[in-house]
C-alpha positions in Angstrom: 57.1 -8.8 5.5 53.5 -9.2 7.0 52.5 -10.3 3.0 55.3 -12.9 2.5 54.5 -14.3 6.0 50.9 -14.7 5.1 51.7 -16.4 1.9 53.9 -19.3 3.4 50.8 -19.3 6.0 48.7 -20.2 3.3 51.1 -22.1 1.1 51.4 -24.4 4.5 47.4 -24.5 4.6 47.4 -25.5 1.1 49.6 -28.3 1.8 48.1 -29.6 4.6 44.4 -29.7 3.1 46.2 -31.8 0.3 47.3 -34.1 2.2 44.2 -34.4 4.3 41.8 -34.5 1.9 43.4 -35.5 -1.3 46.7 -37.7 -0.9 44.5 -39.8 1.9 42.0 -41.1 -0.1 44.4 -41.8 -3.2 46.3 -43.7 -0.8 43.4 -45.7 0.1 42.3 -46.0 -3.3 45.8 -47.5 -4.3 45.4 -49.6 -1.1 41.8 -51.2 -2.3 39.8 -49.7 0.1 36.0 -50.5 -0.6 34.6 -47.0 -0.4 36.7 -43.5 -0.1 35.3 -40.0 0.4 37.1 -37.2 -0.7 35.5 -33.7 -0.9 35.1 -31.6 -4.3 35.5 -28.4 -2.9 38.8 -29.3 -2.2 39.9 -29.3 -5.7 39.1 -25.3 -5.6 40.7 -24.8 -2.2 44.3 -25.9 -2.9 44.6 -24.2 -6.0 43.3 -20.9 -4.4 46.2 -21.2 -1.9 48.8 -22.5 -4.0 48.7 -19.5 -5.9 47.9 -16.8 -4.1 49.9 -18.2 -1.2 52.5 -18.4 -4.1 52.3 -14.8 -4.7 52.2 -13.2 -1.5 55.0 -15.5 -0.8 57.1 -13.9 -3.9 55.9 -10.6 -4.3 54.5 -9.5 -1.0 52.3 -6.3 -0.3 53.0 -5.6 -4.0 50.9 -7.9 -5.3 47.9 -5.4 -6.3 45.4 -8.3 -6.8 42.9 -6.2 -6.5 41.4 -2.0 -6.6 42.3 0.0 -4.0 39.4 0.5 -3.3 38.5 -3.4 -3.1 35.3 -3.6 -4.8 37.0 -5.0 -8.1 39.8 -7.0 -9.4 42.7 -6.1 -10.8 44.1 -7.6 -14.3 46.6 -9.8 -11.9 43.6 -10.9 -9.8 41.9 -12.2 -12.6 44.8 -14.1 -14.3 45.3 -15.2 -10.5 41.6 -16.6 -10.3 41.6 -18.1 -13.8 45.3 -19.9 -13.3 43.3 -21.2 -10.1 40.3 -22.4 -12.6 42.8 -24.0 -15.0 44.5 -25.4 -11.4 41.1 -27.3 -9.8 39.9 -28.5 -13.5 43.4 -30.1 -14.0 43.4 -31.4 -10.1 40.3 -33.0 -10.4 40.7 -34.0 -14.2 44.0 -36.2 -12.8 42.7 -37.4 -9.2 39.6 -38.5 -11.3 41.5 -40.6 -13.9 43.6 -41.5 -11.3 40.5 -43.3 -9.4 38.5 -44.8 -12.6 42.2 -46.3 -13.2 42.0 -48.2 -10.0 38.6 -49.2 -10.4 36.3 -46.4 -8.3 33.2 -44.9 -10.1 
């Protein structure tokens, strides 16, 4: 219960950091603001809580991502990280084309 809890926690983190840092300064972009700041690491971040937020959310306590031990990952811990990777390259890939579109270097 704790698990799934924790997982809408972060799911609701996620979001908010989106919208903060992300959907802002596209909205300014699209609004012809002279300069926007957005921050990079963000394009990690809301990956990392969309899907592990994702699968706490679904799974709970049963999602083993990593040893019991936890000095190692587990094979759903890595395809958890690298679905992240694929996530932030993809994220920033899009918000990037989405800026040189309107005109920001």
């Amino acid at each position: 219960m704790w698990a799934r809890l924790g997982g809408l926690a972060i799911l609701l983190t996620g979001a908010a950091i989106f919208y903060v840092f992300l959907w802002w300064p596209l909205q300014q972009a699209q609004a012809a603001v002279p300069q926007v700041h957005y921050e990079l690491r963000v394009f990690a971040l809301v990956p990392l809580c969309l899907v592990f937020g994702l699968a706490f959310l679904i799974f709970g306590e049963s999602f083993d991502y990593r040893t019991p031990n936890h000095d190692n990952l587990t094979a759903k811990g890595w395809a958890a990280f690298a679905l992240v990777a694929v996530l932030s390259f993809v994220g920033w890939w899009w918000f990037d084309t989405q800026f040189t579109a309107l005109g920001y270097q």
